[in-house]
VOGU-3710 file (C-alpha; in Angstrom, 3 decimals, decimal comma):
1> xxxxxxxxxx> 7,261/18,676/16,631  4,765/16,525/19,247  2,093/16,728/16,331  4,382/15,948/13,299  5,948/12,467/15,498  2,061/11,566/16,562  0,654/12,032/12,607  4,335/10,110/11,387  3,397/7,051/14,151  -0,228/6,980/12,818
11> xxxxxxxxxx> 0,373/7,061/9,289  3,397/4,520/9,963  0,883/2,141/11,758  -1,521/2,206/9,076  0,808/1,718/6,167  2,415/-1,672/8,496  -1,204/-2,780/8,901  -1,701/-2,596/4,762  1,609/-4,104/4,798  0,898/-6,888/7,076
21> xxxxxxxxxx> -2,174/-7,891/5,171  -0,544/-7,365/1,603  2,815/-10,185/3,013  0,636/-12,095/4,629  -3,026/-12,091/4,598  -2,983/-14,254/1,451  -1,811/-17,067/3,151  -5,441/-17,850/4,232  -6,167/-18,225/0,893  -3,696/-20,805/-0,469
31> xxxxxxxxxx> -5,962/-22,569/-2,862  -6,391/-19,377/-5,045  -3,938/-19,143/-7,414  -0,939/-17,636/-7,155  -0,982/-14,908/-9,438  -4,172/-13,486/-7,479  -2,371/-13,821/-4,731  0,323/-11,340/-6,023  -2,036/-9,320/-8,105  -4,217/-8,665/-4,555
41> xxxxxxxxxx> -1,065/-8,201/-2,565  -0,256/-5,311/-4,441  -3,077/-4,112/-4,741  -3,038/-3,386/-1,046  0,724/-2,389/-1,387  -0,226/0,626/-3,078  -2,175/1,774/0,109  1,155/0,729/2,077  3,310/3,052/0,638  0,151/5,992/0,060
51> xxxxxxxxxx> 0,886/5,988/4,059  4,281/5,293/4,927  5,933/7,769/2,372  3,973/10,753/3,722  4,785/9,195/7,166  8,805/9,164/6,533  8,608/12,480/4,832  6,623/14,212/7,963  8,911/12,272/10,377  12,327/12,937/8,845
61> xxxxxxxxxx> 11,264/16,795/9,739  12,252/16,022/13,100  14,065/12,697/13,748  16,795/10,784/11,671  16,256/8,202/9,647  18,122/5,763/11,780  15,489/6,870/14,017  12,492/6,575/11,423  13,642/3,153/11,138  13,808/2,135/14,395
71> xxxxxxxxxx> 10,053/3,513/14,978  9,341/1,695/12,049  10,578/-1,596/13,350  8,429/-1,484/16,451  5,709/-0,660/14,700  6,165/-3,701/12,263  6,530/-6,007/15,158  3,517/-4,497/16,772  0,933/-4,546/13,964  2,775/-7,848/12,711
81> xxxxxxxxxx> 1,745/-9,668/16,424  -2,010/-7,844/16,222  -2,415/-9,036/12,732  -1,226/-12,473/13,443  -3,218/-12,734/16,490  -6,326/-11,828/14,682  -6,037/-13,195/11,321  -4,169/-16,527/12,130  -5,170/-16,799/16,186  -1,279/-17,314/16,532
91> xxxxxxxxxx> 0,086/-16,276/20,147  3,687/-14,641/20,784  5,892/-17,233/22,329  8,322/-16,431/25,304  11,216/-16,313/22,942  9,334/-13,718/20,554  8,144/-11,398/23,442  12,106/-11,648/24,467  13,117/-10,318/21,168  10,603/-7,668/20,868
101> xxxxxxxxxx> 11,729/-6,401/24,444  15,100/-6,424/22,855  14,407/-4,538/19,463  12,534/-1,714/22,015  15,403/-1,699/24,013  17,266/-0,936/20,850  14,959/2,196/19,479  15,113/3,452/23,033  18,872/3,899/22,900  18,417/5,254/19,149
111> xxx> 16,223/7,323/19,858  17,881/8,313/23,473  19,958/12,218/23,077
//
C-alpha cells in the first residue's frame, strides 16, 4: 500500500508540475501569438495527463477518490507556489499561506479513518 501512495504522490507531482507550466508558463511569453500559446500548452498537457492518469489509477487501489482529490489539491497548491516562485519570483502572501493551511486541514480530515 506505502509503495503504491508514494509512486501515486510522485507521479501526481509531476503531472501538476506539467500542468502548472502548460496553464501558466505561457504567460511569460505574451507577445507570441496566441495560438502558439495554446498549441505549446498542450503540447505539455499531454505529458500532464501521461502522469496523473497512471497516478489516479495506482492511487484509487487504495484510497477514495474523494481522497485522490484532496491529495491532488495539495499537490496543485504546492507545485502551483514552487512554480510561481520560480518562474514569476511571486511570493505567497499571508492570506494565501492561510488558505493553504486551511485546504491541508481539509485533506487531513478526508483523509483521517
Amino acid at each position: 500500500m506505502v509503495k503504491r501512495v508514494v509512486i501515486f504522490v510522485v507521479l501526481l507531482i509531476a503531472s501538476n508540475s506539467f500542468m502548472n507550466v502548460a496553464w501558466y508558463g505561457h504567460l511569460k511569453y505574451k507577445t507570441a501569438p496566441l495560438w502558439l500559446a495554446i498549441a505549446a500548452s498542450w503540447g505539455i498537457a499531454f505529458f500532464e495527463y501521461c502522469c496523473q492518469v497512471p497516478a489516479n489509477r495506482i492511487g484509487s487501489a487504495d484510497l477514495s477518490v474523494t481522497q485522490l482529490k484532496v491529495i491532488q489539491e495539495i499537490i496543485t497548491l504546492v507545485t502551483f507556489a514552487v512554480f510561481s516562485f520560480i518562474a514569476f519570483r511571486e511570493r505567497p502572501t499571508t492570506n494565501q499561506l492561510i488558505a493553504y493551511g486551511l485546504i491541508v486541514a481539509a485533506a487531513y480530515f478526508v483523509v483521517k479513518k
